[in-house]
Every structure is written in structure tokens, then in C-alpha cells.
C-alpha positions as CSV (number, residue, x, y, z in Angstrom):
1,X,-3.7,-235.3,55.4
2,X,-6.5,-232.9,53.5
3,X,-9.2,-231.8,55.1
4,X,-11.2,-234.1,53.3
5,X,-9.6,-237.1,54.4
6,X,-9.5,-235.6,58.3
7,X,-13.3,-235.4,58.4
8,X,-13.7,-239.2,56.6
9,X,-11.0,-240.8,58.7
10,X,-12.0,-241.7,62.0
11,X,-15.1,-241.8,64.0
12,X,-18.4,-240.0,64.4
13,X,-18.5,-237.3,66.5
14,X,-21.8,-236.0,68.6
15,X,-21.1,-232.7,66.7
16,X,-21.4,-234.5,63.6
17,X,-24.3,-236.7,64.9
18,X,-26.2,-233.7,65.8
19,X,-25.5,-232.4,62.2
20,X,-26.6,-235.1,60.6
21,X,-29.8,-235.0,62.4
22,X,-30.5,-230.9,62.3
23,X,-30.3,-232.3,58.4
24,X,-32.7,-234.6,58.9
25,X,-35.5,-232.4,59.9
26,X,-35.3,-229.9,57.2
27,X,-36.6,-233.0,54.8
28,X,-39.7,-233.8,57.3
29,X,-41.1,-230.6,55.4
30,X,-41.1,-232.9,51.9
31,X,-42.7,-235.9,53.2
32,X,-45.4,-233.8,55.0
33,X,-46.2,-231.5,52.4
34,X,-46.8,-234.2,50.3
35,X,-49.8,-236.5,51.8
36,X,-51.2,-233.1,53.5
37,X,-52.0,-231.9,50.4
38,X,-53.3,-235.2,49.1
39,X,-55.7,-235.2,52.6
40,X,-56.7,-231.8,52.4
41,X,-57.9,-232.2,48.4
42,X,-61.4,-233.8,49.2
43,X,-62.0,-231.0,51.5
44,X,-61.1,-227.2,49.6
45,X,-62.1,-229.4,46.4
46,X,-65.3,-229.5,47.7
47,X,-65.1,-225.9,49.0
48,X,-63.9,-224.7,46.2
49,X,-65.6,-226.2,43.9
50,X,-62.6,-227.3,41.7
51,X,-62.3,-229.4,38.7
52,X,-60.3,-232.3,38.4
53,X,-58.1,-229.9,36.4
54,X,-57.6,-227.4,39.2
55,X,-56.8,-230.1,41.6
56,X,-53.9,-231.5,39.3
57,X,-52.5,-228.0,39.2
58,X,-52.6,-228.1,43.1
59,X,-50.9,-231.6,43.0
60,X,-48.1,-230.2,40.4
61,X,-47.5,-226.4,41.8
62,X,-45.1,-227.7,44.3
63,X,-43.0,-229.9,41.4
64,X,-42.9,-227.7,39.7
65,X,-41.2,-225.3,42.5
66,X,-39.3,-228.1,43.6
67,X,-37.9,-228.4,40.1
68,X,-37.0,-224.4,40.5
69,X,-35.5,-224.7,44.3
70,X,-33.2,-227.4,42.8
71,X,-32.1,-226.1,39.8
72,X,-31.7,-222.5,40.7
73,X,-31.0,-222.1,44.9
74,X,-29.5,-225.6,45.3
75,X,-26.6,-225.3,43.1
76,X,-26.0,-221.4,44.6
77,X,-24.6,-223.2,47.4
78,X,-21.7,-224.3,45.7
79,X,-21.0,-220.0,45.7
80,X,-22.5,-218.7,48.3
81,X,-22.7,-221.8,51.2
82,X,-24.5,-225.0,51.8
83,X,-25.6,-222.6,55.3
84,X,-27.2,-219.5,53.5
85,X,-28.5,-221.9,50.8
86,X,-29.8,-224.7,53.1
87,X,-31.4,-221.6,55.4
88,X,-33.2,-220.0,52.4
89,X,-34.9,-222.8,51.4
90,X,-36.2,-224.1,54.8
91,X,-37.5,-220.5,55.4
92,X,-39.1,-220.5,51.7
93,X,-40.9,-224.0,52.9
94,X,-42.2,-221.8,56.7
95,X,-43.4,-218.9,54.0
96,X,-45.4,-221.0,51.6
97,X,-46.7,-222.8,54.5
98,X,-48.1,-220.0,56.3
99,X,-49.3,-218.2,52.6
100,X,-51.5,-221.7,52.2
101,X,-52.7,-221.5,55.4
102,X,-54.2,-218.2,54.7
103,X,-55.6,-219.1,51.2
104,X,-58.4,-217.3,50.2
105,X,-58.7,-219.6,47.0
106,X,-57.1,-221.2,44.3
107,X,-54.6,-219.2,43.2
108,X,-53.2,-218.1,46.3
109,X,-53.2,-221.8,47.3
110,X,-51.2,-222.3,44.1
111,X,-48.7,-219.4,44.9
112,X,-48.1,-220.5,48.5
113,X,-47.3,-224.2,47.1
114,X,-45.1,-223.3,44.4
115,X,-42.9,-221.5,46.8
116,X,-43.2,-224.5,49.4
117,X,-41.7,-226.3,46.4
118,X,-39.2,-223.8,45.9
119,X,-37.9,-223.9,49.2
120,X,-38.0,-228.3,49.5
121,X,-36.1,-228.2,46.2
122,X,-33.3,-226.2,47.7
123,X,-33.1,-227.9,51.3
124,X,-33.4,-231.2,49.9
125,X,-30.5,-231.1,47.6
126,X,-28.2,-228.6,50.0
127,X,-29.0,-230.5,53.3
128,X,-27.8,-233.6,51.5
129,X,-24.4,-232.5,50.7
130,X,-23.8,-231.1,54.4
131,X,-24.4,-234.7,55.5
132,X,-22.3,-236.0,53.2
133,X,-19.6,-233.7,54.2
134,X,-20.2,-234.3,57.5
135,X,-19.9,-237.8,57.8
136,X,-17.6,-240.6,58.1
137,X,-16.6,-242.9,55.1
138,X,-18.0,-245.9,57.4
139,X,-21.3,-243.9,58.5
140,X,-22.1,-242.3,55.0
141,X,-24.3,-244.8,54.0
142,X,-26.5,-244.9,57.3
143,X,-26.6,-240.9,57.6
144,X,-27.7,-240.6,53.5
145,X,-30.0,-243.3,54.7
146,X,-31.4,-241.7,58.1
147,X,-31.4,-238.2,56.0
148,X,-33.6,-239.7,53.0
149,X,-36.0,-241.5,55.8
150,X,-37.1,-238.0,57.7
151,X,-39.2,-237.3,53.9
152,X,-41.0,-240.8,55.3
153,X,-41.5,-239.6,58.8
154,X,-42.7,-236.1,57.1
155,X,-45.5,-237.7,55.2
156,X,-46.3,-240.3,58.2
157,X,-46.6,-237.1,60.8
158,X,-48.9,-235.8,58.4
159,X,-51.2,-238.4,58.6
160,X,-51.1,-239.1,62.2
161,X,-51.8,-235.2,62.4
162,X,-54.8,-235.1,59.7
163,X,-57.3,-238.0,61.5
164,X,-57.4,-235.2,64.5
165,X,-56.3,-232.2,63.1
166,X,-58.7,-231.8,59.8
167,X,-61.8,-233.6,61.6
168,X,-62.1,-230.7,64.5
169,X,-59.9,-227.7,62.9
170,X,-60.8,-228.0,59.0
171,X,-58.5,-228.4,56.6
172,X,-56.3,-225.2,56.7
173,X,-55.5,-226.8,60.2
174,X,-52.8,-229.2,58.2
175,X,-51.0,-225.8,56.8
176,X,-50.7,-224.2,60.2
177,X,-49.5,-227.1,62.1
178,X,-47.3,-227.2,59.2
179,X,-46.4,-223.5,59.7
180,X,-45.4,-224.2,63.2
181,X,-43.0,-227.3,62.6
182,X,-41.5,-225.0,60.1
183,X,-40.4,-222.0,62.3
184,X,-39.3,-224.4,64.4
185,X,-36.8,-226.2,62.2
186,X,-35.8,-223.1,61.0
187,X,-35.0,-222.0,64.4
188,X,-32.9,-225.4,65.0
189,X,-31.1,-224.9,61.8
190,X,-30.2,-221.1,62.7
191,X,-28.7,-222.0,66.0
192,X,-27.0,-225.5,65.0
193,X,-26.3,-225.9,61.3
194,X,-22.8,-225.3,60.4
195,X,-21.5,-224.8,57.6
196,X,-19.5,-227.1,55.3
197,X,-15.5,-227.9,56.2
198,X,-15.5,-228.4,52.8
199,X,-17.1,-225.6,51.5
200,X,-15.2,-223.3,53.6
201,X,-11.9,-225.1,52.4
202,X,-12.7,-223.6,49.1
203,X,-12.8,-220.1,50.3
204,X,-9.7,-218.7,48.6
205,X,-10.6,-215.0,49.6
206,X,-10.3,-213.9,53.3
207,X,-8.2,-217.5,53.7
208,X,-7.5,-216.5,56.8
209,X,-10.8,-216.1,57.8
210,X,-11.9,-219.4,56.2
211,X,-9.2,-221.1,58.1
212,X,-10.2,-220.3,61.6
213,X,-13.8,-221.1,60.8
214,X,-12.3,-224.4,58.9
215,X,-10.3,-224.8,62.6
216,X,-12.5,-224.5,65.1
217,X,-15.4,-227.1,63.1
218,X,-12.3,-229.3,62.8
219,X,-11.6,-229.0,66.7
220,X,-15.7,-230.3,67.3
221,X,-15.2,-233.4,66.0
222,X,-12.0,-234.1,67.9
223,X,-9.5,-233.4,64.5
224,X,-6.1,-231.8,64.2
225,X,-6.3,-228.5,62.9
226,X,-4.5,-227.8,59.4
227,X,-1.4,-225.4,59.2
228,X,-3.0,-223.9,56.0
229,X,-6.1,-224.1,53.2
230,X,-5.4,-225.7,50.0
231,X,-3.5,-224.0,47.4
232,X,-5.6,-221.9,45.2
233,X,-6.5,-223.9,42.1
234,X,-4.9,-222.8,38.2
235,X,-6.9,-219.9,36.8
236,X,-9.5,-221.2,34.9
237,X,-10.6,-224.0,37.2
238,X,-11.5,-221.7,39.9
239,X,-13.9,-223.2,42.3
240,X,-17.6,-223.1,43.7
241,X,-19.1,-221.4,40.8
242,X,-20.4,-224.2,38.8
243,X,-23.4,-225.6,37.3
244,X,-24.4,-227.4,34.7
245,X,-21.6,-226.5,32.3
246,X,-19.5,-228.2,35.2
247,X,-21.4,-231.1,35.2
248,X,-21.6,-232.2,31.9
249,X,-17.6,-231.5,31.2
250,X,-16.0,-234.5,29.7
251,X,-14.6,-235.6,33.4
252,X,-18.2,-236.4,34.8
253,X,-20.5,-236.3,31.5
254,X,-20.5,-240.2,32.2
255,X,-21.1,-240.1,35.7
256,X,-24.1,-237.3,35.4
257,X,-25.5,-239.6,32.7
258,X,-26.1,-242.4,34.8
259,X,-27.2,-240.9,37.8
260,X,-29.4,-238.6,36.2
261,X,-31.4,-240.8,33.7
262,X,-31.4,-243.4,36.9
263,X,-32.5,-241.1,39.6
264,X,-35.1,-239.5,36.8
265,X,-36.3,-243.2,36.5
266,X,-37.1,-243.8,40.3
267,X,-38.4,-240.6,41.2
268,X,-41.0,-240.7,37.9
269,X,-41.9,-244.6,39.4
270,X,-42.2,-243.1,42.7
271,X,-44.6,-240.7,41.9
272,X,-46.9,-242.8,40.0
273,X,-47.0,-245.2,42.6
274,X,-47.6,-242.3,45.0
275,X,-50.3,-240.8,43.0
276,X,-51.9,-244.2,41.6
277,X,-51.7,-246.9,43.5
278,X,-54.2,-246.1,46.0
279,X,-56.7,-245.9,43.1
280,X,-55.5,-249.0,41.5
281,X,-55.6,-251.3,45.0
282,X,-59.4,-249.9,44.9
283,X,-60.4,-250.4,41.6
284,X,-59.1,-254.3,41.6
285,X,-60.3,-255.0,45.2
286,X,-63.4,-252.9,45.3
287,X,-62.3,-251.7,49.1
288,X,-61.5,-248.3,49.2
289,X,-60.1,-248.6,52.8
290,X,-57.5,-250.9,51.4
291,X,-56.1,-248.2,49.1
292,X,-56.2,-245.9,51.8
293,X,-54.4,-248.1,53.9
294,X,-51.3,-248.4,51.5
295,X,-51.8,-244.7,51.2
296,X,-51.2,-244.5,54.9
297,X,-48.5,-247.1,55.2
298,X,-46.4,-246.1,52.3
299,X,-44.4,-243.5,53.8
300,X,-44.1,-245.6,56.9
301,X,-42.4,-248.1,54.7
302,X,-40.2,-245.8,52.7
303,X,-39.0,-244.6,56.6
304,X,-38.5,-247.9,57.0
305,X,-36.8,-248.7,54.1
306,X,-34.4,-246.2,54.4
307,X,-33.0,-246.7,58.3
308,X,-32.7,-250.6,57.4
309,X,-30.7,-249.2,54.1
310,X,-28.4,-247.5,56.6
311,X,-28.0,-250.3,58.9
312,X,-27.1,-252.8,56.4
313,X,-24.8,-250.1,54.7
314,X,-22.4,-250.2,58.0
315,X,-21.8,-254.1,56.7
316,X,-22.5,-253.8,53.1
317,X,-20.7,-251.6,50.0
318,X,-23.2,-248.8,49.5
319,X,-23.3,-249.1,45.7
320,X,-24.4,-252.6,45.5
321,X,-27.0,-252.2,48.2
322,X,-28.4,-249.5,46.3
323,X,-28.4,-251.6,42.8
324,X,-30.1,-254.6,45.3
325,X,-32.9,-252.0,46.4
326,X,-33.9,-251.2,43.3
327,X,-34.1,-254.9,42.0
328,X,-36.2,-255.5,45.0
329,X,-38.3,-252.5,44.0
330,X,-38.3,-254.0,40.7
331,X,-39.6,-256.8,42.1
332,X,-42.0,-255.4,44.4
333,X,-43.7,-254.0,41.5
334,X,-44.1,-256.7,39.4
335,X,-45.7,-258.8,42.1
336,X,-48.3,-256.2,42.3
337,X,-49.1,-256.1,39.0
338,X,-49.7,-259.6,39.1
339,X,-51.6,-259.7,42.1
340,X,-53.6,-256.9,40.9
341,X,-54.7,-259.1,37.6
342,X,-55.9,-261.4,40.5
343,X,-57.9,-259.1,42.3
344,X,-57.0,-260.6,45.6
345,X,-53.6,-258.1,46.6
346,X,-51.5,-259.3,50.3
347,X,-50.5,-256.1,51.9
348,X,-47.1,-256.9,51.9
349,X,-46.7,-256.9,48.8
350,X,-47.1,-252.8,48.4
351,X,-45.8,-252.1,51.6
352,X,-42.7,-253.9,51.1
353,X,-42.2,-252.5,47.6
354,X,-42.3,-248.9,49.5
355,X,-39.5,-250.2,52.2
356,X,-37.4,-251.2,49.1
357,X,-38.0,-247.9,47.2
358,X,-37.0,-246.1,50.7
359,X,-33.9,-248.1,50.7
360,X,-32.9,-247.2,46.9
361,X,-33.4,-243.4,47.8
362,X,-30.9,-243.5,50.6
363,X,-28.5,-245.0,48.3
364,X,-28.8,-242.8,45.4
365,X,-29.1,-240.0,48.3
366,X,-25.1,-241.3,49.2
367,X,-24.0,-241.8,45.4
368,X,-24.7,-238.5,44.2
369,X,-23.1,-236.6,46.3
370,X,-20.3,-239.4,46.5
371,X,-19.5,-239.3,42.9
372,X,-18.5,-235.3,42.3
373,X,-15.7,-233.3,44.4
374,X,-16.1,-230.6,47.0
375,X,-16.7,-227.4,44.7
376,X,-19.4,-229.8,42.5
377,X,-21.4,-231.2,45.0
378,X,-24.8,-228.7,45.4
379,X,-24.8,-227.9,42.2
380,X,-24.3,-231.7,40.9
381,X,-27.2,-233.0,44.0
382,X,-29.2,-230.0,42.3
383,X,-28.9,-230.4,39.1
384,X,-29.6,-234.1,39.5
385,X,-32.8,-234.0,41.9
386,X,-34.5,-231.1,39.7
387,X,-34.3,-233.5,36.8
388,X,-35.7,-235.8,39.0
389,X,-38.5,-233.6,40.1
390,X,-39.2,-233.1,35.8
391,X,-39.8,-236.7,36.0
392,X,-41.6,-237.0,38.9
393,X,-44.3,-234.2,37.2
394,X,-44.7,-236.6,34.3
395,X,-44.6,-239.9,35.9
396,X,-48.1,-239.9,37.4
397,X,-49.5,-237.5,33.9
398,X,-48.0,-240.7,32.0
399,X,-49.5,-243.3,32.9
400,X,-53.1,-241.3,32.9
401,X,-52.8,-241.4,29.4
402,X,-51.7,-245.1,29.0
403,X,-54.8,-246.0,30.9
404,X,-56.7,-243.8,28.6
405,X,-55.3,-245.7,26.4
406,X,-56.6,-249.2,27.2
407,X,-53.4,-250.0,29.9
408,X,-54.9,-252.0,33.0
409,X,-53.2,-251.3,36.1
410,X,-51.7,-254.6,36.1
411,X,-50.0,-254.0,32.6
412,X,-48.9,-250.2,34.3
413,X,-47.2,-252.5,37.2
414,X,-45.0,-255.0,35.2
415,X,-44.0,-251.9,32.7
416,X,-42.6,-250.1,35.9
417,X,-41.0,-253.1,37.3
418,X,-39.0,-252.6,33.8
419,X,-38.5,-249.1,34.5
420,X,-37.0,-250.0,38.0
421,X,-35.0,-252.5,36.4
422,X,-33.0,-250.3,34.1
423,X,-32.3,-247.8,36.8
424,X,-30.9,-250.5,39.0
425,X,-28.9,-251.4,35.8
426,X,-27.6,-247.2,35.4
427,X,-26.1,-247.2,39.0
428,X,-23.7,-250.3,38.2
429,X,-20.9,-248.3,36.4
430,X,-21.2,-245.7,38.8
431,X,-17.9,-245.9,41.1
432,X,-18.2,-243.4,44.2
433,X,-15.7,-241.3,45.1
434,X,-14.7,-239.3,48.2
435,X,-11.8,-237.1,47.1
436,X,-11.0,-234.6,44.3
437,X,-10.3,-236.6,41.2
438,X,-7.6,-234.5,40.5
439,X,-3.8,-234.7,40.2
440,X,-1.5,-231.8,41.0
441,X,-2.3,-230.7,37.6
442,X,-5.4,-230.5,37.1
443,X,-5.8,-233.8,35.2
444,X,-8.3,-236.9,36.6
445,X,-6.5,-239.8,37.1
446,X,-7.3,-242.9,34.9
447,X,-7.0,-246.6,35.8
448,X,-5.6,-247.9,38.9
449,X,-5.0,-244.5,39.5
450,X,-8.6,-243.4,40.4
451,X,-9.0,-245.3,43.9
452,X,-10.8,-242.6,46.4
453,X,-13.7,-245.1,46.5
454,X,-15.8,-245.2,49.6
455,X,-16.4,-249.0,48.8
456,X,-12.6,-249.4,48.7
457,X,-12.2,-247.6,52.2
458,X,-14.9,-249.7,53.8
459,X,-12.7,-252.4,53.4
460,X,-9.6,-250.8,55.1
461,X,-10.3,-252.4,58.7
462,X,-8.8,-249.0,60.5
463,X,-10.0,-246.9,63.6
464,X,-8.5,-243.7,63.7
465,X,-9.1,-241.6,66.9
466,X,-8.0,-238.3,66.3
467,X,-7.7,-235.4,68.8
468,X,-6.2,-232.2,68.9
469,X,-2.5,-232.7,69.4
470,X,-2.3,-236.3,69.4
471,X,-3.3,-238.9,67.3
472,X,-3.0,-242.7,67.5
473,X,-4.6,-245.1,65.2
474,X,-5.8,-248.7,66.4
């Protein structure tokens, strides 16, 4: 048995609970970041006296770095560890923290978000793979899921902290406190975050080295140790350093197409609905304190959204689930732009579209990573998410134009339910996979061949309890 198969047999260990969640908090930073800087605009706007320009810059500087953390540092870890990689990028997000906290002015602020972004880009991605290595074929789904709701909790911290924190410390206040829960995760992740089996398994310099490491993680969660690593592989095909190249080989150019353009799809409907609906729910309802309401609840529901995803994922094939999420998104969306042609919107109706978009994200969230083998992952969850962050710059830029166009909100609404459509559509083809999709030589296996499919596993009722020196399987 590989070492993949040791860590996706059996059950969940507290070690690899405990992982999962050390994972967890590194992505509160996204989800806070997020709606502090949307509270704190009204504030150093006003300070500041910044144009509408200047506060879109504000809005896109930490894309943009996001788009840089994801492309660049993410896929790094598929050299240099999903560890060093993972602990980069969380202290990047503690730096730009603390840098906006300072701000003097605008460009400062600018500086200290685009390396906030930086840093979220890299985390987001690397922290994503570790779970995925880390877990269980039965508790993938519900980890991606609980990993993909701490960006939820993020954003509703933030506003739980900003009706205190901004009222009696200004608005700087939100960047400190932010500081703070930074050097604290950081501090969790230095002490508790291990590094990836899988990743280490790949090592083939200092093998001995790597195999003790590869040993003693394997001995935390209860598994047999291995007698060696795995053969080095042909010359040529070495190992962690790939990127793009990698990814868009004739093995996975299929596979990277259809996550990509679907994961580009939701994150740039995301956004918009992020940085738009607010306004919309105001404009058609003339009550401002119903758009801030769903401005409030949203992340609450994409939380939400994603824990129920990983419930119903212990039960349910992940891919399917996630292709039902998406519908439902779909769905979500068109109501609202029918409701909003009606002037008269039920809450549910946006808050439930933000559960169903939190769902889809902790499916894509277990696909990506799912679909690639060990030496592909970072750079594939990377390469995939920084696209994603592209789309989510011109999502919300987009549809200012259409409306300067003569598009209502309604119209905007029913186009995106399209949008969401399509992307549910992408993911079908998509089949998961948990091992290398290789044969001894080198080739991918084609046909009934290619069956190391999570879905597959699921339904192979087995229980294997593993420990050191014994194993027995019930």
C-alpha cells in the first residue's frame, strides 16, 4: 500500500483533525480582509478625501495581490513545501495588516493591501492542498468544506468586530485587531502545521531524511510506517517543480479547462454579488438597511453553506453535490432578479443564494485539488484560484459598465443565473481522482483503467483501523 492510499484508507485521526483545522484559520484572514475593508471605506474615504476612483483601487489592490500570491508563491510549494509556502503567506497577510494599520494615506494603504493579497493568495491555495492531503477519502468533502467556510467566519468576525471596534477606536482599529488575529495564526501554524506526507514522499534527495519525517507523521495518525519512499521517477518527469507548463500537458489540459473556466465563472459571480448587491437590494427597495443587512448576512450564509456542503458530502458523491450547489446558486440568482423587477425582495431569497454559493466553493475547493497528483497539486490549486482572482477583478468592473449601459439590476441577475449555470455544466466531465494517474511507465491509464475516483471509494463500505504493527479491517 502507497503512502497515498495509507493516509486515504482508514479513519480520521485528532492529528489530522487538528490539521485540518490549523488550515482553517489561515483562510479567516480572506473573509475578514474582505468586509473590513468594505466597512472602513466610508470612513478614510471621507478622511481622505478620495474619489470614487481611489476607492476602486483600494477595493482591487488586494486582487490583484491575491492574483500574484497564487500564481507566483502558491505553486512554489510544489518545490519548496506546502509548510514554508503556507508559512510565507500567512506572515505576508500579519505584514500587510500591520503596514495598513499604520497608513499615513493612500498609497501606503494600497501597498499594505496588495501584499495582504499577496499573502491570502498563497495560503489560500497551499492550505487547501495540506487538507486535502491530510484527509480521509470519506472526510474530504466535509474538511474542503469546513476549510472553504473559515473565509465565511473571516468576513462575519469582521462585522461583529466593526459595530464596536470602528465606533469607539476609528477605523484603523479593524487593521490592528486584524494584526493581532494574524500573529496569532501564524504562531498556531509555526507550532502545529506539518508538512505534507505527500510532499515529503516526493523528496528524492536526502531520502533518508524524508522517510523518517514521512514516518513519524505516518505514526500520528495511527499508520504503518513504509519500508522505503517511492522509486525516483524517469528522468524527465522529475517531480515538484511544475507549473503551468505542467498543467496544461496533454494529460490534464482537459481537466485544467474545466475547472478553470468554471471556477473563473463562480468567483467573477461571487464578486459581483459581493460588491453589488447591497446596492441593487437598495436601489429596488428604497431601504438601505436592507442592503446592509444582506451585506451582513452573506458571509454568514456562505459559512453556512459550506459546513452543510460537508455534512451532506459524508452521504453524497462530492462531484454531484458540487454541480447541485451551483444549480441552486443558479437558481438563487434568478429569483432575485425577478424579485428585484418587483421591488418587494424576501430575505431568503439572497441569503439562501449565499449558503448555496458557500456550498459550491467547498466543492470546487475538494475537486481541484482531487483532480491532479501529488507533485501537481499547489501549483494546479494556484494556478486555478489566481485565474479565479483575474475574474473576480472584472466581475464587479463588468457589470458597472452593463449598467452604464442601460442593464437593470434585474436583467444583471437572470444573466448571472446563466453564468452559474454553465459553471455547474464545466464541473460534470470532471472525474476526481486521488492517486497518481500513472502506470509503471509513465503513461495515464485510459478507460476502465482510470478508477482512483474518490466517488468510486465512497462507495466501498470499508473501515480500516490501522495502527503501527497491526492492522485489521472491519
Amino acid at each position: 500500500m502507497d503512502v497515498e492510499s495509507r493516509i486515504r484508507d482508514g479513519r480520521m485521526t485528532r492529528f489530522q483533525a487538528l490539521t485540518v483545522f490549523v488550515c482553517m484559520l489561515t483562510v479567516i484572514s480572506d473573509g475578514y480582509d474582505i468586509l473590513a475593508v468594505s466597512l472602513a471605506i466610508p470612513y478614510f474615504s471621507g478622511d481622505w478625501n478620495l474619489q470614487p476612483s481611489d476607492i476602486g483601487y483600494v477595493v482591487s489592490a488586494s486582487t490583484a495581490g491575491m492574483v500574484v500570491g497564487a500564481l507566483v508563491l502558491a505553486p512554489m510549494g510544489d518545490r519548496f513545501g506546502r509548510r514554508l509556502m503556507g508559512l510565507v503567506g500567512q506572515a505576508l497577510v500579519t505584514v500587510g495588516m500591520f503596514l495598513a494599520w499604520l497608513a499615513p494615506g493612500l498609497e501606503t494603504l494600497l501597498g499594505a493591501r496588495f501584499i495582504t493579497g499577496i499573502g491570502i493568495g498563497a495560503v489560500t491555495a497551499v492550505m487547501g492542498v495540506i487538507v486535502a492531503e491530510f484527509s480521509t477519502t470519506k472526510w474530504l468533502g466535509f474538511n474542503m468544506a469546513a476549510y472553504s467556510a473559515g473565509t465565511g467566519l473571516g468576513g462575519f468576525l469582521a462585522g461583529v468586530i466593526a459595530a464596536t471596534a470602528i465606533p469607539m477606536l476609528g477605523w484603523k482599529s479593524m487593521f490592528l485587531i486584524g494584526t493581532i488575529i494574524n500573529v496569532v495564526i501564524l504562531l498556531i501554524c509555526v507550532i502545529g502545521l506539518p508538512e505534507s506526507i505527500q510532499f515529503l514522499s516526493t523528496r528524492f534527495q536526502k531520502r533518508s531524511r524524508s522517510l523518517e519525517k514521512v514516518n513519524r507523521l505516518l505514526a500520528r495518525m495511527g499508520r504503518e510506517p513504509i519500508a522505503d519512499l517511492p522509486a525516483s521517477p524517469p528522468p524527465g518527469k522529475t517531480s515538484p517543480r511544475v507549473g503551468l507548463r505542467e498543467l496544461v500537458s496533454p494529460k490534464v489540459l482537459r481537466i485544467t479547462l474545466l475547472l478553470a473556466a468554471s471556477y473563473c465563472l463562480i468567483q467573477g459571480w461571487f464578486y459581483f454579488n459581493l460588491g453589488w448587491t447591497p446596492q441593487l437590494i437598495t436601489t429596488a427597495t428604497s431601504d438601505p438597511a436592507l442592503g446592509t443587512l444582506f451585506g451582513t448576512l452573506a458571509p454568514l450564509g456562505g459559512m453556512i453553506g459550506g459546513l452543510l456542503y460537508g455534512f451532506i458530502s459524508l452521504k453524497i458523491a462530492n462531484k454531484p453535490l458540487t454541480v447541485t450547489a451551483l444549480f441552486v446558486t443558479a437558481l438563487g440568482a434568478g429569483l432575485l432578479g425577478y424579485f428585484l423587477s418587483q421591488q418587494d425582495i424576501p430575505l431568503f431569497i439572497p441569503l439562501g443564494m449565499a449558503i448555496g454559493y458557500g456550498a459550491a466553493l467547498g466543492g470546487m475547493y475538494t475537486l481541484i485539488p482531487a483532480s491532479y497528483p501529488t507533485r501537481m497539486r499547489a501549483s494546479a490549486f494556484g494556478w486555478i484560484s489566481g485565474l479565479g482572482r483575474i475574474a473576480a477583478t472584472v466581475g464587479p468592473i463588468l457589470a458597472g459598465y452593463l449598467m452604464e449601459g442601460g442593464w437593470t439590476g434585474s436583467a444583471l441577475f437572470l444573466g448571472s443565473a446563466v453564468i452559474l449555470a454553465v459553471a455547474a455544466a464545466l464541473v460534470i466531465p470532471v472525474r476526481p481522482r486521488y492517486e497518481d494517474p500513472q502506470d509503471d511507465d509513465g503513461t495515464e491509464p485510459t478507460g476502465s483503467d482510470h478508477v482512483a475516483n474518490a466517488d468510486a471509494d465512497r462507495d466501498a463500505d470499508v473501515d480500516v483501523d490501522v495502527v503501527p504493527g497491526t492492522s485489521s479491517v472491519r
